[in-house]
ZALUM-963903 format. One record per atom (N, C-alpha, C): residue in one letter; atom name; chain; residue number from 0; x, y, z. Coordinates in pm, whole numbers, padded with zeros to 5 digits. Example, Ala and Ser with C-alpha at 12.3 -4.5 7.8 and 13.67 -1.06 7.14 Angstrom:
<nulums>
   aa   at   ch     i       px       py       pz
    A    N    A     0    01319   -00569    00780
    A   CA    A     0    01230   -00450    00780
    A    C    A     0    01320   -00330    00780
    S    N    A     1    01285   -00225    00708
    S   CA    A     1    01367   -00106    00714
    S    C    A     1    01290    00003    00787
</nulums>
This chain:
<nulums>
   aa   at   ch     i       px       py       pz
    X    N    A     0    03401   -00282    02844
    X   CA    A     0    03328   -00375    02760
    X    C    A     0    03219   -00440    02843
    X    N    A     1    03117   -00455    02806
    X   CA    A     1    02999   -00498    02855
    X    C    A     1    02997   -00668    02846
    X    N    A     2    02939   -00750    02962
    X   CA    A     2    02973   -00877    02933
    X    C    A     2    02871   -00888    02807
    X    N    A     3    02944   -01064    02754
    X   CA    A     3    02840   -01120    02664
    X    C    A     3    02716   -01229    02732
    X    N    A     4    02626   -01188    02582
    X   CA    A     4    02540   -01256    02662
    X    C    A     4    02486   -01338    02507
    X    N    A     5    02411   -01496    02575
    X   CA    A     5    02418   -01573    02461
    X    C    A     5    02280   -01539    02383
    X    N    A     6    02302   -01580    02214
    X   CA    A     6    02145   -01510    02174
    X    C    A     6    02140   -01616    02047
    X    N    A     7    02049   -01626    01954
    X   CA    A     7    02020   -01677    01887
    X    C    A     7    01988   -01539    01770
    X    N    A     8    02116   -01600    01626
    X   CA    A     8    02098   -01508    01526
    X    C    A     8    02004   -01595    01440
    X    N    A     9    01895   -01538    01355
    X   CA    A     9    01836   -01595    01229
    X    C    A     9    01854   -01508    01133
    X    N    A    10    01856   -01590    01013
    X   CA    A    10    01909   -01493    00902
    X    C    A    10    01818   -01538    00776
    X    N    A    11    01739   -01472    00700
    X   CA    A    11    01601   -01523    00586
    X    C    A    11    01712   -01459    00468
    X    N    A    12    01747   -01573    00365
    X   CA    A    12    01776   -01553    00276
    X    C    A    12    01688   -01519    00121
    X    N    A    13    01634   -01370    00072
    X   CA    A    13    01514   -01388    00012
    X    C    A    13    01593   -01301   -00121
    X    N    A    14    01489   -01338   -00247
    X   CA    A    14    01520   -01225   -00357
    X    C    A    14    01414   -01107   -00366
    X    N    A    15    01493   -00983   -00386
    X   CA    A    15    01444   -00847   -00395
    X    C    A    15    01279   -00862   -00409
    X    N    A    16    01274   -00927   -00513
    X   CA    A    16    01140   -00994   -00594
    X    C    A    16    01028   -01005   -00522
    X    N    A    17    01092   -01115   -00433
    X   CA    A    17    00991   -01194   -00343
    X    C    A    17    00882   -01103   -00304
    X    N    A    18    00738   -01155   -00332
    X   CA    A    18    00659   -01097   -00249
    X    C    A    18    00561   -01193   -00134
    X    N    A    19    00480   -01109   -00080
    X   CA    A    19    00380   -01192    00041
    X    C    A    19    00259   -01096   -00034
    X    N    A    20    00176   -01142   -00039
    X   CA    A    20    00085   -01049   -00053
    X    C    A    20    00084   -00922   -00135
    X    N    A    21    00158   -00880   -00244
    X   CA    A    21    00152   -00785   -00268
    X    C    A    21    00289   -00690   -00216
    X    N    A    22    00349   -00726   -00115
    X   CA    A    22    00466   -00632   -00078
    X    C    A    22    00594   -00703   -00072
    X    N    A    23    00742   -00636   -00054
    X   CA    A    23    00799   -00748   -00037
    X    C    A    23    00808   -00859    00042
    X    N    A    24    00865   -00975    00069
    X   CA    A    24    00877   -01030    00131
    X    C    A    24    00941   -00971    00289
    X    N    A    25    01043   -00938    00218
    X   CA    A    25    01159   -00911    00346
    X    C    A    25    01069   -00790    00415
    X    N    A    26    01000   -00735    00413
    X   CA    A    26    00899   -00638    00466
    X    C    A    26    00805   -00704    00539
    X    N    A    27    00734   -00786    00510
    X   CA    A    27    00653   -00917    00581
    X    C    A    27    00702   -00993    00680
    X    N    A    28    00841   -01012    00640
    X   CA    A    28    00884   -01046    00781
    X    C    A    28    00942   -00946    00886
    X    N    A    29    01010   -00815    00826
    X   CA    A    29    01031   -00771    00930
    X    C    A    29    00916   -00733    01026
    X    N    A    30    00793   -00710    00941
    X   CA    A    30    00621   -00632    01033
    X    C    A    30    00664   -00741    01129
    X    N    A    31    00675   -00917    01093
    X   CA    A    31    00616   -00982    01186
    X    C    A    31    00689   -01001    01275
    X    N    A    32    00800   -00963    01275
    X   CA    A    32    00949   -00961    01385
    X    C    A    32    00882   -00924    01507
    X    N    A    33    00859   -00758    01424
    X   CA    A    33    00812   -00644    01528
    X    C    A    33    00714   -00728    01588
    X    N    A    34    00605   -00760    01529
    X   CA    A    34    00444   -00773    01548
    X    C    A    34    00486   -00886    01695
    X    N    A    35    00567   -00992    01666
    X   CA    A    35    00610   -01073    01770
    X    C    A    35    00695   -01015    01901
    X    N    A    36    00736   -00910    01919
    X   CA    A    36    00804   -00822    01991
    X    C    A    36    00964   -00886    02023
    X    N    A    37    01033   -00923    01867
    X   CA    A    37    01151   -00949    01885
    X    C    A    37    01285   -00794    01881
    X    N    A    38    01357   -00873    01954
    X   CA    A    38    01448   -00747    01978
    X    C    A    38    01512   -00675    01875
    X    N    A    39    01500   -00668    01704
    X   CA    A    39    01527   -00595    01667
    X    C    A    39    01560   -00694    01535
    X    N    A    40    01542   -00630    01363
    X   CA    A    40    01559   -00684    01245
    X    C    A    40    01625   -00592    01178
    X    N    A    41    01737   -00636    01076
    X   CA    A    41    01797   -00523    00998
    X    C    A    41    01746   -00608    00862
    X    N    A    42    01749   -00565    00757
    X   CA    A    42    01737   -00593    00602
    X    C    A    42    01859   -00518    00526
    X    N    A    43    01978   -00630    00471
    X   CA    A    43    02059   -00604    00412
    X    C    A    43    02034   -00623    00241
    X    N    A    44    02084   -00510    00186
    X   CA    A    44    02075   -00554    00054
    X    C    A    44    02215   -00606    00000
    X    N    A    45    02256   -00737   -00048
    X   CA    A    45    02365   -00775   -00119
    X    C    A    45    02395   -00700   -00270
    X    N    A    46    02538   -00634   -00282
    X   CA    A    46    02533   -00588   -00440
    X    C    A    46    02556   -00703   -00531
    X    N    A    47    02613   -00819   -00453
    X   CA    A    47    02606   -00936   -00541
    X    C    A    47    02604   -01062   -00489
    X    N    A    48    02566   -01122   -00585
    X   CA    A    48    02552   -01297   -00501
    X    C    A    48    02445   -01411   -00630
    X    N    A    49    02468   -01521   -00550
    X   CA    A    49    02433   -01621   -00669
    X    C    A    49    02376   -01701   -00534
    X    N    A    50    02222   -01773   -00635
    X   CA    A    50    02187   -01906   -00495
    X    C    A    50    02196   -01991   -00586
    X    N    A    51    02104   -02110   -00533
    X   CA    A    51    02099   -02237   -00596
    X    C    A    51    02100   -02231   -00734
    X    N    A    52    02004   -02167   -00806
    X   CA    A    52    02026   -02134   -00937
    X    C    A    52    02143   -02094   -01015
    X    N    A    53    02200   -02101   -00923
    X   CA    A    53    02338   -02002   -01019
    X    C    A    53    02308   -01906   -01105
    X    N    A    54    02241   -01806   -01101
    X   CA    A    54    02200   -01739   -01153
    X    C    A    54    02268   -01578   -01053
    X    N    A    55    02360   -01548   -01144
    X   CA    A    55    02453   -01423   -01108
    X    C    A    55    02347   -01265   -01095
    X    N    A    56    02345   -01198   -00919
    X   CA    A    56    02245   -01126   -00945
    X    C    A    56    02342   -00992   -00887
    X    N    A    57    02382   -00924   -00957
    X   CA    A    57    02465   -00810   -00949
    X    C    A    57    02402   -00659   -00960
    X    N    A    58    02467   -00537   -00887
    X   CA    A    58    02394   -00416   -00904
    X    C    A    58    02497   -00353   -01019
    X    N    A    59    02576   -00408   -01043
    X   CA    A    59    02639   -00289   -01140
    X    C    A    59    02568   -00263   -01252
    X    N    A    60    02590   -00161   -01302
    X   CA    A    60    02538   -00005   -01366
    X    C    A    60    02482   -00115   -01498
    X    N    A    61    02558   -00155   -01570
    X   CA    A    61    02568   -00256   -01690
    X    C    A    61    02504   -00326   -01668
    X    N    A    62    02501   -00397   -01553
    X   CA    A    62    02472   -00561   -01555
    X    C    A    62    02348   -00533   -01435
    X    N    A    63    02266   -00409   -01483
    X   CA    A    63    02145   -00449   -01341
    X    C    A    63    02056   -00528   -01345
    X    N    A    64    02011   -00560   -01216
    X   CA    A    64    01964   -00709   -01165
    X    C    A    64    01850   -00645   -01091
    X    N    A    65    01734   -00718   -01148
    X   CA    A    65    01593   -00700   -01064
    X    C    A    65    01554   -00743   -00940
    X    N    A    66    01662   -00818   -00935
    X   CA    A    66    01652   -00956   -00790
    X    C    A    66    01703   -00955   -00706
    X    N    A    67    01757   -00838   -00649
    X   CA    A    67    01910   -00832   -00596
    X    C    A    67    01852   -00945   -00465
    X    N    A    68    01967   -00953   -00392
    X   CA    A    68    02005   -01042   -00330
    X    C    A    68    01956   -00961   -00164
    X    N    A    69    01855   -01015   -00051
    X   CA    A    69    01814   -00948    00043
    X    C    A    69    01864   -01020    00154
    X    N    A    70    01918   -00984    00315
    X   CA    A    70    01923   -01089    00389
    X    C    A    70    01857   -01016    00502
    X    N    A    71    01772   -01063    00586
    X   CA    A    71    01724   -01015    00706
    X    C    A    71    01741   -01103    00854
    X    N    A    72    01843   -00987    00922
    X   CA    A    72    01917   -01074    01037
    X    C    A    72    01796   -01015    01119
    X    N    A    73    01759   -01110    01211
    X   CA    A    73    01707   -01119    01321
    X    C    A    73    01770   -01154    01449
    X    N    A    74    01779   -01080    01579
    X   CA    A    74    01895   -01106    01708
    X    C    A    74    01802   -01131    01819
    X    N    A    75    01743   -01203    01878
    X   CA    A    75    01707   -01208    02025
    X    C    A    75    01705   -01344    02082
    X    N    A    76    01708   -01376    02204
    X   CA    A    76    01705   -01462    02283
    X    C    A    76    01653   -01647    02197
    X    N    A    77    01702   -01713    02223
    X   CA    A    77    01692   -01845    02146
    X    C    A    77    01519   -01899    02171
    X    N    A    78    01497   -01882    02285
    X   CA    A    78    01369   -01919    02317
    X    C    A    78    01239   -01868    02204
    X    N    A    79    01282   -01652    02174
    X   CA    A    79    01236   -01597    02120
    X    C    A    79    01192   -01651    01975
    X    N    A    80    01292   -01662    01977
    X   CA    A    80    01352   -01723    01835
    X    C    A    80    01251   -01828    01761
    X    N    A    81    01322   -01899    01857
    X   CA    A    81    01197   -02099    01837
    X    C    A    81    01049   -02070    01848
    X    N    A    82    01036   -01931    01914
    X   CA    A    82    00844   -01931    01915
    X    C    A    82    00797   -01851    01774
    X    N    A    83    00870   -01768    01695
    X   CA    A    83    00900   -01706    01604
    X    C    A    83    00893   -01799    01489
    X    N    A    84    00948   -01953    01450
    X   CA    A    84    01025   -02009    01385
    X    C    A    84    00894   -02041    01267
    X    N    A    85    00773   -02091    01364
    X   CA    A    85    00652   -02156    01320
    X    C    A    85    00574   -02051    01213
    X    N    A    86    00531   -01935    01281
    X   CA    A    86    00553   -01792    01211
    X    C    A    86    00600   -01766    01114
    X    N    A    87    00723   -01742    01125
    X   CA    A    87    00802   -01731    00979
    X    C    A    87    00793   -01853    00887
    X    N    A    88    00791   -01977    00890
    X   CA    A    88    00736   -02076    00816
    X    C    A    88    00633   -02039    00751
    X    N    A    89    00465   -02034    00809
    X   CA    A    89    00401   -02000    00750
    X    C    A    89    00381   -01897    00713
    X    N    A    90    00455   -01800    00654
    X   CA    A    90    00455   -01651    00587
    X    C    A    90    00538   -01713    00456
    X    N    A    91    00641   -01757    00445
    X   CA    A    91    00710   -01800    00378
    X    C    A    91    00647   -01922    00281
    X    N    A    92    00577   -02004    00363
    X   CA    A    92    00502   -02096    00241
    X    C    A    92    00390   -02056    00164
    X    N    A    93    00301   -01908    00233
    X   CA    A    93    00245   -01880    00160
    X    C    A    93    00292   -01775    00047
    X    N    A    94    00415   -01747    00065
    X   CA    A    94    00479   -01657   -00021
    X    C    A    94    00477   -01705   -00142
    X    N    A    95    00516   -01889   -00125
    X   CA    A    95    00585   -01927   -00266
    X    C    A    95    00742   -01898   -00262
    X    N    A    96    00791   -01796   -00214
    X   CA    A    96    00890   -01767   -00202
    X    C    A    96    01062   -01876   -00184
    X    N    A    97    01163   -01899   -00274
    X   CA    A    97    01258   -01982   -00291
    X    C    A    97    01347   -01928   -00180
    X    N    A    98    01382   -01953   -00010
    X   CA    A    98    01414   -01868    00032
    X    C    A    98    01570   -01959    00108
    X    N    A    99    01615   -01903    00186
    X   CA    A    99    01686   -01993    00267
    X    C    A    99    01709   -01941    00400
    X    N    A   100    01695   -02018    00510
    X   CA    A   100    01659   -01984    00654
    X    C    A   100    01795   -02078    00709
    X    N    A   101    01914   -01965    00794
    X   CA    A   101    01967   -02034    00912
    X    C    A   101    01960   -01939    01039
    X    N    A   102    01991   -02032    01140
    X   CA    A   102    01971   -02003    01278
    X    C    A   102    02140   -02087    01290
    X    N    A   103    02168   -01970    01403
    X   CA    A   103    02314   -01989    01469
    X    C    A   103    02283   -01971    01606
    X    N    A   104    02381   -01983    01702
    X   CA    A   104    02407   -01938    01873
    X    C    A   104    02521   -01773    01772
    X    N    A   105    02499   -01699    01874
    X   CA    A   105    02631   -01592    01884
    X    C    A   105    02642   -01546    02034
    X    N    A   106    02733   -01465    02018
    X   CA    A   106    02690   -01403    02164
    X    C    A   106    02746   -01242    02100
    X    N    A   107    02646   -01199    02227
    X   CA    A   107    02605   -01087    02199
    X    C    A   107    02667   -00947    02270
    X    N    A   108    02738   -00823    02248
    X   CA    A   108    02786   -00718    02295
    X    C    A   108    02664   -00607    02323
    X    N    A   109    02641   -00586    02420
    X   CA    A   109    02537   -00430    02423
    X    C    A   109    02613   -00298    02446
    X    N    A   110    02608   -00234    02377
    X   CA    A   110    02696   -00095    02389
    X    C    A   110    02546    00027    02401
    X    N    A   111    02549    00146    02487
    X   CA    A   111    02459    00237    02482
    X    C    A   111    02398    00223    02573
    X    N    A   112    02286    00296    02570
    X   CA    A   112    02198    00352    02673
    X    C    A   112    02079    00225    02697
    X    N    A   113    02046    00129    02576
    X   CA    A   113    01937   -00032    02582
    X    C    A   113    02035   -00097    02654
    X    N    A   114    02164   -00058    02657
    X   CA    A   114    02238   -00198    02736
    X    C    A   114    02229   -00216    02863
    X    N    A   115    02192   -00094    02920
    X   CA    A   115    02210   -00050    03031
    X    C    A   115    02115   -00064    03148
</nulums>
């Protein structure tokens, strides 16, 4: 096992919907992840979930949902992170976008040949 090492997770809570400009949201931020040279973004799609609205946004077959539910984890160094933070703010206010943003500590496992 490879030691741990400490990192800062962020996580953009957005709907399918959301756009920046014309594309999705969650696409806008991942360009700018990259564009910032953070260590790496995944984009999860939720099959279900509800935000503030309470408004139930599900993929089943019956009950499909235009909005599904998006989360985009972001992993690198805390410092990274905080220079990033200002950035993602203003992408997000010009979105319009109803979104929700947390930041945690984790620590982190490297397995493979980047760990190395």
């Amino acid at each position: 096992m490879e030691p741990m090492t400490k990192a800062t997770l962020l996580r953009v809570f957005v709907g399918e919907s959301d756009r920046h400009h014309h594309r999705p949201v969650y696409e806008a931020i991942v360009e700018l992840a990259r564009a910032a040279h953070l260590a790496g973004a995944t984009v999860l799609r939720g099959p279900m979930g509800f935000g503030r609205s309470s408004k139930m946004h599900t993929s089943k077959i019956l009950e499909l949902s235009t909005d599904m539910s998006i989360v985009v984890e972001i992993v690198d160094r805390g410092e990274k992170i905080d220079a990033f933070l200002p950035e993602l703010d203003a992408l997000l206010k010009e979105s319009g976008a109803s979104v929700l943003v947390t930041v945690e500590q984790v620590q982190v496992l490297a397995y493979g040949a980047a760990s190395k």
